[in-house]
N, C-alpha and C positions, 0 to 999 in steps of 0.2 A: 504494500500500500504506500502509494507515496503522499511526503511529505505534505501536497494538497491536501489529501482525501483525510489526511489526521487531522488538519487545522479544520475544514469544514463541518468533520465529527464533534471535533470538541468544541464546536461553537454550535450545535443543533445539541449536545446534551447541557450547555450551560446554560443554553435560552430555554432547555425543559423544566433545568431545577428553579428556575427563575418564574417561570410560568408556576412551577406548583408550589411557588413560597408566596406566592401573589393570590391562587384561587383556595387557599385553604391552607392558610399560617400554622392551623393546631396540628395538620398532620405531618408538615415539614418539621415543626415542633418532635414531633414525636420519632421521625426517623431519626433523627439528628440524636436524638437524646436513646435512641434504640442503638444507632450506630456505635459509640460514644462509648457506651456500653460493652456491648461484643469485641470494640478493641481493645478496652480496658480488662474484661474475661481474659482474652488472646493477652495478653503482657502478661498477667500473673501468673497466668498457666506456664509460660515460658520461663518467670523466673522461678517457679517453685519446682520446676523441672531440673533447673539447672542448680538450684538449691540442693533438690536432694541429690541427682548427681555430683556437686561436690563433697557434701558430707557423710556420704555411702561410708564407711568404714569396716 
């Protein structure tokens, strides 16, 4: 894909998220705050991994 067809992509999903924080604030609200989450799950999980991987003895 070239370098066009990426800049055209990422300008029709920024004008989507743009449209869906405009027709319904509480549910961008809530992805955002759903996402936000799931990455913060994903990090702890990675560091209690590598937690217990280092304190194995």
């Amino acid at each position: 894909m070239g370098p066009k067809a990426k800049k055209i992509i990422l300008i029709l999903v920024g004008a989507f998220f743009i449209y869906a924080i405009f027709t319904s604030p509480d549910k961008a609200a809530g992805i955002v705050t759903n996402a936000w989450g799931v990455l913060v799950d994903g990090f702890n999980a990675i560091l209690r991994f590598f937690d217990t991987l280092l304190n194995s003895n």
